[in-house]
VEXNU-608835 format. One line per 4 residues: number of its first residue (from 1); their letters; for each residue y, z, x of N, C-alpha, C. Coordinates in steps of 0.05 Angstrom, whole numbers, plus 5000, padded with zeros to 4 digits. Atoms other than C-alpha are relative to their C-alpha. Layout:
! residues N
NUM) a) Y,Z,X,Y,Z,X,Y,Z,X  ...
//
This chain:
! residues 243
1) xxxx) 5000,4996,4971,3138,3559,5875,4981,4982,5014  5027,5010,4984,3069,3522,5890,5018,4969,5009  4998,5029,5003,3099,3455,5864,5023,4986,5019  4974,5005,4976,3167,3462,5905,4989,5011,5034
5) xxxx) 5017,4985,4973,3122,3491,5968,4989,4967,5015  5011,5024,4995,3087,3422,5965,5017,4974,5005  4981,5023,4997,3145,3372,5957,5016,5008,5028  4987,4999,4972,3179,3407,6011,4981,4994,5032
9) xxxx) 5019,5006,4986,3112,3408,6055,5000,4965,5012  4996,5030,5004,3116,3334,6035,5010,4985,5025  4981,5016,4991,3176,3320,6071,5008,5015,5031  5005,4982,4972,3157,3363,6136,5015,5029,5001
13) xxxx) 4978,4969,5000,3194,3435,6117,4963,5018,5007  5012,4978,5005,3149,3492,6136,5007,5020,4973  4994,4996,5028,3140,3538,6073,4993,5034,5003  5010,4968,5018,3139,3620,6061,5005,5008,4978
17) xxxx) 4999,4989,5028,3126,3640,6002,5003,5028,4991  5000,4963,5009,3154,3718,5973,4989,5001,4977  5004,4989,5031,3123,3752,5920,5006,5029,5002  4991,4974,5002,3154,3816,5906,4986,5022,4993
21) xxxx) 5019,4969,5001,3119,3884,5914,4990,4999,4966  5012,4991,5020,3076,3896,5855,4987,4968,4980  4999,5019,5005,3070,3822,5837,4980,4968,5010  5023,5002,4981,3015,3797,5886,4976,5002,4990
25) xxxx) 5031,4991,5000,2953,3823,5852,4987,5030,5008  5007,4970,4987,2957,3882,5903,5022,5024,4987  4986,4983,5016,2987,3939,5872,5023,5017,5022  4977,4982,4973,3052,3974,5910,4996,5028,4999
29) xxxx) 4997,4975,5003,3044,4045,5933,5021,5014,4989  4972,4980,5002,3107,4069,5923,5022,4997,4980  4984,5002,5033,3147,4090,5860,5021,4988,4988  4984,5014,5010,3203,4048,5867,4980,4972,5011
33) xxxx) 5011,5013,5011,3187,3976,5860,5012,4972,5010  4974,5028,4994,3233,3901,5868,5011,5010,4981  4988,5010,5022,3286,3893,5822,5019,4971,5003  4981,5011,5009,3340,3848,5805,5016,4988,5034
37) xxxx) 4980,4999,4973,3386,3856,5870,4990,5025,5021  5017,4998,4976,3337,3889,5921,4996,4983,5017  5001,5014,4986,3351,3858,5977,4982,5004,5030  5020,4984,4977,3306,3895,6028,4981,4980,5012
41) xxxx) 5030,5021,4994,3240,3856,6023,5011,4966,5018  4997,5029,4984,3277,3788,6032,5004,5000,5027  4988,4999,4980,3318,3811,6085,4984,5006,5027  5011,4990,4979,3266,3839,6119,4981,4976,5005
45) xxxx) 5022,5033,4988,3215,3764,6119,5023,4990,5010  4980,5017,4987,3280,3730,6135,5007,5008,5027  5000,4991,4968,3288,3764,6199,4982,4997,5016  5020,5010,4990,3221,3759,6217,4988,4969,5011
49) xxxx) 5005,5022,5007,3222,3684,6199,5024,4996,5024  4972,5000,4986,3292,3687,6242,4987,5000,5031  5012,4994,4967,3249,3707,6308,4977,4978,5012  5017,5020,4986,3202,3649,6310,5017,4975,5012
53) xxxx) 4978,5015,4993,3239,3603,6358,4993,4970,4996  5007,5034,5007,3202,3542,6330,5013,4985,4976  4985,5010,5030,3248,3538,6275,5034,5007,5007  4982,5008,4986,3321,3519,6290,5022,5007,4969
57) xxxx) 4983,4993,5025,3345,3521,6218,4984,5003,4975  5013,4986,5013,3324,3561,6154,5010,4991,4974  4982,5000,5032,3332,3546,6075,4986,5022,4988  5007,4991,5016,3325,3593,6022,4998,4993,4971
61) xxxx) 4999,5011,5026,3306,3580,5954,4986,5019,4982  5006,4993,5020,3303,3619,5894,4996,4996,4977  5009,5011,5016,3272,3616,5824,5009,5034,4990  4989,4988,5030,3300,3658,5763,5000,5028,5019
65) xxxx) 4985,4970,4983,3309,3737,5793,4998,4989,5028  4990,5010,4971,3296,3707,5861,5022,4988,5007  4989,5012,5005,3349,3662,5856,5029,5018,5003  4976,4977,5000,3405,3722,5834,4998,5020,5035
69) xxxx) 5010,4981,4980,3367,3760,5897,5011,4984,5020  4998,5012,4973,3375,3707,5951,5033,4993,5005  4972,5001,4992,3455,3695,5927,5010,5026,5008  4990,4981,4986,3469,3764,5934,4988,5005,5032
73) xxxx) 5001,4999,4974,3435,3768,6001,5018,4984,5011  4997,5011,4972,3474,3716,6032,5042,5006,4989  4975,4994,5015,3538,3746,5987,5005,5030,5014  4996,4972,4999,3528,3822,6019,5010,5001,5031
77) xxxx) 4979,4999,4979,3565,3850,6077,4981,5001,5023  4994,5004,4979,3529,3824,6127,4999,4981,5018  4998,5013,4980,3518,3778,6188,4978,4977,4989  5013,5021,5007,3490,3710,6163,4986,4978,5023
81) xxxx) 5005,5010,4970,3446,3681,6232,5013,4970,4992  4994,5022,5002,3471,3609,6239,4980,4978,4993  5028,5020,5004,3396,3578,6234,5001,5002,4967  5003,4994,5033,3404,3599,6151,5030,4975,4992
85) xxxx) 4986,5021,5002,3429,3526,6129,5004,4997,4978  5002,5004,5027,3427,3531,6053,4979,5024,4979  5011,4977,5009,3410,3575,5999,5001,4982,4968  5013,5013,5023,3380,3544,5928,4994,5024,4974
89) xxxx) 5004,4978,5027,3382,3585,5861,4993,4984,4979  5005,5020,5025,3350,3555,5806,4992,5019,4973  5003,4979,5024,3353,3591,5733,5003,5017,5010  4987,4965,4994,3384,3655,5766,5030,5005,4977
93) xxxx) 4987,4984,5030,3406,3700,5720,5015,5015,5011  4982,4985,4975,3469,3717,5771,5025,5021,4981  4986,4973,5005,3500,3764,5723,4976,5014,4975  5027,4986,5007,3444,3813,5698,5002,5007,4957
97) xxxx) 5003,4996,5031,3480,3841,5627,4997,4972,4989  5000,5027,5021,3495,3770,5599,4971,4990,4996  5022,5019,5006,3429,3746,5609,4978,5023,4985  5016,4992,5018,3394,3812,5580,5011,4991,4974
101) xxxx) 5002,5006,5018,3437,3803,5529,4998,4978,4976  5005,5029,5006,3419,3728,5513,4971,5011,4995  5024,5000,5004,3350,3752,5521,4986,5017,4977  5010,4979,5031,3350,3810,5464,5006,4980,4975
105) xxxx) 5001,5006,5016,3364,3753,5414,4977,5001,4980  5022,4996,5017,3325,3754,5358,4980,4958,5013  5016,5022,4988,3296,3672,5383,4986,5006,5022  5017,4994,4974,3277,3702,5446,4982,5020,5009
109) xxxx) 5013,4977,5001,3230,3748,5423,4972,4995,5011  5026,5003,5005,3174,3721,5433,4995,4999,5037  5001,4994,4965,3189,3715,5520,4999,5040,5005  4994,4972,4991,3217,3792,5513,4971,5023,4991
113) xxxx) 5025,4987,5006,3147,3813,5482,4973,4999,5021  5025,5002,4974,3103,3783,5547,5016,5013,5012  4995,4980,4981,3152,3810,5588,4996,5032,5001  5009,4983,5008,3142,3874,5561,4977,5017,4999
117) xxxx) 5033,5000,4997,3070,3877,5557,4998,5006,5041  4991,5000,4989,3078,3862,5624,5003,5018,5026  4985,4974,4985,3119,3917,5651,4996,5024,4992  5014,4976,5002,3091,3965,5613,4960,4999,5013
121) xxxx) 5020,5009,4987,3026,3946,5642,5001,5011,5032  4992,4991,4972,3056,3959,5710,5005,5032,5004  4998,4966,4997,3079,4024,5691,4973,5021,4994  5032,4988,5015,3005,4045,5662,4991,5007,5032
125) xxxx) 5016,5004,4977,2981,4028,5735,5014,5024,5017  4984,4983,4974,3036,4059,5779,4994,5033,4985  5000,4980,5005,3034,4122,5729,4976,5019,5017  5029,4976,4992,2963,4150,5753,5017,5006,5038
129) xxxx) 5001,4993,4979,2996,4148,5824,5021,5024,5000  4982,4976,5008,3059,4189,5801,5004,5015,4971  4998,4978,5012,3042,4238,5753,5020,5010,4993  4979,4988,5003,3104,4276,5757,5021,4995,4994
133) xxxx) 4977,5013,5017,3156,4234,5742,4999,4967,4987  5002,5009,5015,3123,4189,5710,4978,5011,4973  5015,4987,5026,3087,4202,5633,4994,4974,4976  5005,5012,5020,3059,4169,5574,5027,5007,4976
137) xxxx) 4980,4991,5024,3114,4207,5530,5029,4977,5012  4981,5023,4988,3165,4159,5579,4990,4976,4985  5009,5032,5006,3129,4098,5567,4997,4999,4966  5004,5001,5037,3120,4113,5488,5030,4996,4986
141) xxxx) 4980,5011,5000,3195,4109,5497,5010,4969,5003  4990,5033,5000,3201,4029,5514,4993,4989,4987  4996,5022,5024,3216,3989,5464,5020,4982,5007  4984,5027,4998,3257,3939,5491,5012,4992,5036
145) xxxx) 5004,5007,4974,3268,3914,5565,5027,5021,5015  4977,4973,4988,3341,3957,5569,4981,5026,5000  5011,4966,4994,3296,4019,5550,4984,5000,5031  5013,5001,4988,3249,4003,5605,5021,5004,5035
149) xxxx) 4977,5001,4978,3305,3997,5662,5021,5020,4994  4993,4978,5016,3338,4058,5626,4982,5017,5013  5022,4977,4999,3274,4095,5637,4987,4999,5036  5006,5009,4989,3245,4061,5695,5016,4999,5029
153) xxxx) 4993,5016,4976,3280,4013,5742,5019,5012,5006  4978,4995,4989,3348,4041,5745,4995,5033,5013  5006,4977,4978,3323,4119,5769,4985,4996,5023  5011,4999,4991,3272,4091,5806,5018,4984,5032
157) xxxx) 4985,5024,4972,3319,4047,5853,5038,5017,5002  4977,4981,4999,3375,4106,5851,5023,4992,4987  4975,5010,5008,3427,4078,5804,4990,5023,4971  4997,4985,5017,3442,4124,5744,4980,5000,4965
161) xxxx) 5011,5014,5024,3424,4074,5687,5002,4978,4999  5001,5029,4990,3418,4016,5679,5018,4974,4991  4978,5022,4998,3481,3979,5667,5011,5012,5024  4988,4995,4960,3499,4016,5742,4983,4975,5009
165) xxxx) 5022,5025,4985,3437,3967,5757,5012,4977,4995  4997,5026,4997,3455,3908,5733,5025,4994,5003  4973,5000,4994,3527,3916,5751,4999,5002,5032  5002,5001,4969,3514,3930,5824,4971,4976,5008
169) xxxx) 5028,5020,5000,3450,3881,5823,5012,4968,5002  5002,5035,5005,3477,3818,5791,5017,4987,5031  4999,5007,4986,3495,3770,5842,5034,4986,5003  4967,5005,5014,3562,3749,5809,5026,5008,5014
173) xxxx) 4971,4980,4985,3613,3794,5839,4995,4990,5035  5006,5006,4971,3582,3768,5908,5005,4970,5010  4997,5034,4996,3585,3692,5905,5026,4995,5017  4971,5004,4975,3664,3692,5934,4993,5005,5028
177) xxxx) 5007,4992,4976,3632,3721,5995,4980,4977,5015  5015,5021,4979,3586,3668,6012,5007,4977,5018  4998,5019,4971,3592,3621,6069,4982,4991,5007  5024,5021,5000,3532,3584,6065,5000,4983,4987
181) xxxx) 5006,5018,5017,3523,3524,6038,4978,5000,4972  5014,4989,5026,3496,3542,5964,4995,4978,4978  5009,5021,5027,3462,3498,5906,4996,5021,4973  5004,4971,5026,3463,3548,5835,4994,4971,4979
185) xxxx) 5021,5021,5029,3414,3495,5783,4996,5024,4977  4998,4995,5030,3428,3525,5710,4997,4990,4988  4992,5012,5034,3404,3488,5649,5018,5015,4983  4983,4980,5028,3454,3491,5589,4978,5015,4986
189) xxxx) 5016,4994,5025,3397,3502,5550,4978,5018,5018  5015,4977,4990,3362,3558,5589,5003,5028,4984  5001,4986,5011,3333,3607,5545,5012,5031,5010  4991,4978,4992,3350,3662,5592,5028,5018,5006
193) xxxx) 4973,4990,4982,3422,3657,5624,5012,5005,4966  4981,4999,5017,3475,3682,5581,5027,4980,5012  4970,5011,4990,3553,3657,5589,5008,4996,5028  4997,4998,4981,3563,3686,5648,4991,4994,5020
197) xxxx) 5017,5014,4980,3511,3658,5688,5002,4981,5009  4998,5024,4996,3543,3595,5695,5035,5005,5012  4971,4990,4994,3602,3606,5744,5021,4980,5005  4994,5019,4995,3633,3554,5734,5039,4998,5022
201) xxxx) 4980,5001,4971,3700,3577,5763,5005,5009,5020  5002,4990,4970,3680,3611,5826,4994,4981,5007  5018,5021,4987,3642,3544,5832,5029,4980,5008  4970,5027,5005,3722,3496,5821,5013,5006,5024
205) xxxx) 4980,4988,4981,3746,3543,5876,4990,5007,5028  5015,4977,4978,3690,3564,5929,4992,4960,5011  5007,5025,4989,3681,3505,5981,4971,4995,5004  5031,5001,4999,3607,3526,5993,4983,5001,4984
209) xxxx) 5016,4987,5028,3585,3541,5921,4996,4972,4990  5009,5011,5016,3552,3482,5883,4984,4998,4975  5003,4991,5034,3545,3494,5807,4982,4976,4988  5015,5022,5016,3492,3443,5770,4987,5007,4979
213) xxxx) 5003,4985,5030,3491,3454,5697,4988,4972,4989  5001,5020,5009,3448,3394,5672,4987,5012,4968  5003,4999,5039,3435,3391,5584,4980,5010,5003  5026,4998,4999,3360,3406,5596,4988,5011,5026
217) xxxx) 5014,4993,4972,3314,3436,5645,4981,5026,4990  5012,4979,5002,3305,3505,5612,4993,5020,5015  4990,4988,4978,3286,3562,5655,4973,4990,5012  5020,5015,4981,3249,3530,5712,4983,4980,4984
221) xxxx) 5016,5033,5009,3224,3474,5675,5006,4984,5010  4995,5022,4991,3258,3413,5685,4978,4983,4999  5015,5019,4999,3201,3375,5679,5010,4966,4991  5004,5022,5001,3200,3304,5684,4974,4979,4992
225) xxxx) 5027,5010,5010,3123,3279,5691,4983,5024,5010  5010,4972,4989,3071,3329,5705,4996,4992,5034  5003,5004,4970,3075,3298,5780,5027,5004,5006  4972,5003,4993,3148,3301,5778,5024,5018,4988
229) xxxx) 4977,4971,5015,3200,3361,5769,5028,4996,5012  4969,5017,4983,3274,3341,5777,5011,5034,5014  4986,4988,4984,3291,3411,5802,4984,5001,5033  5022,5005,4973,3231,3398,5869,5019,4973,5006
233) xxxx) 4989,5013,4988,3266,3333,5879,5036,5002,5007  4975,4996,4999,3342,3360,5871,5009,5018,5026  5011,4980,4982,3323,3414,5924,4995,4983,5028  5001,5017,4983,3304,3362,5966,5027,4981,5009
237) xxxx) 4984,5011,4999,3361,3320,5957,5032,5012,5018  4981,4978,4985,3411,3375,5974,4996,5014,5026  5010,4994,4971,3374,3397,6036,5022,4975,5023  4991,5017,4981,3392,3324,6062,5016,4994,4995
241) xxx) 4970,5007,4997,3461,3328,6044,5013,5014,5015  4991,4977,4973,3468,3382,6091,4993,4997,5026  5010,5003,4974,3432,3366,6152,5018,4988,5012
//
């Protein structure tokens, strides 16, 4: 976020930066949390961002769950202002099962063990505030990032379990709906996405959807030099093919 904050700065873009409830440093009061396809928070800076009249036209740009978050916002039913000129996904994981289950491989154990740490970490914190429906006998239950969103994310954000979550979450089923001019940056070789994350034929068929699947990149890598990241200058590039 810093490094794409700066190249855009660069090139005269004003820059807000989201970090999603609990994610900040400051701890979130309240027992539900972000997920996946919570669109609340965005919706609600983007409006805000919408009322300053020193700004004429707006991009969004997402990075790995942000990314799935910002297509379904501009994919959901409703009123898209006309100042919102482009919308940027990079490593979104726009359909939620495929990419857990890319991520339960046995190679990708070693990401699903920080994440883990993690999120149980989060739940240690939030527990002292809810007692009651939350417990250590819960949390002695996660062992694997489905249990955790099982136990967790999907009661806490009112969906049943958690393939309701990542079935009403992923961003996938929403992409036909968009009408914004869209960029979706997937490496092949992104440890995260599964199959499905790469749409390639909503992308053959959708006039506003732009699919970019390059061999390498990884998730949010891309690195080039450590001064130089080809998804900060692709981001750029696509801005001024729109203006």
């Amino acid at each position: 976020m810093q490094g794409q904050a700066k190249a855009l700065i660069k090139e005269g873009w004003d820059v807000a930066a989201m970090n999603h409830r609990g994610c900040s440093g400051e701890e979130n009061r309240l027992y539900l949390s972000y997920n996946s396809g919570r669109t609340q928070d965005l919706s609600e800076l983007i409006d805000h961002i919408l009322t300053q009249e020193q700004y004429s036209k707006v991009a969004l740009i997402g990075f790995s769950l942000g990314g799935n978050l910002l297509l379904k916002y501009l994919g959901e039913s409703r009123e898209i202002s006309h100042k919102i000129v482009a919308g940027i996904a990079i490593s979104a994981p726009i359909d939620l099962q495929s990419s857990l289950d890319f991520l339960m491989k046995k190679r990708n154990r070693p990401y699903t063990l920080v994440f883990l740490k993690d999120l149980r970490n989060k739940y240690k914190r939030k527990m002292k505030l809810f007692p009651g429906v939350m417990s250590k006998e819960k949390l002695s239950q996660v062992k694997t990032l489905l249990d955790f969103d099982n136990i967790y994310t999907a009661p806490a954000h009112g969906f049943k379990n958690a393939a309701e979550y990542y079935q009403k979450s992923s961003a996938l089923d929403f992409l036909p709906n968009i009408k914004t001019p869209v960029l979706i940056l997937n490496a092949a070789n992104d440890s995260f996405l599964g199959p499905a994350c790469y749409p390639f034929d909503v992308a053959k068929h959708h006039e506003n959807i732009y699919l970019e699947v390059p061999k390498t990149g990884g998730h949010v890598g891309f690195h080039v030099t450590n001064a130089e990241y080809y998804s900060e200058l692709r981001v750029l590039d696509f801005l001024n093919s729109i203006q």
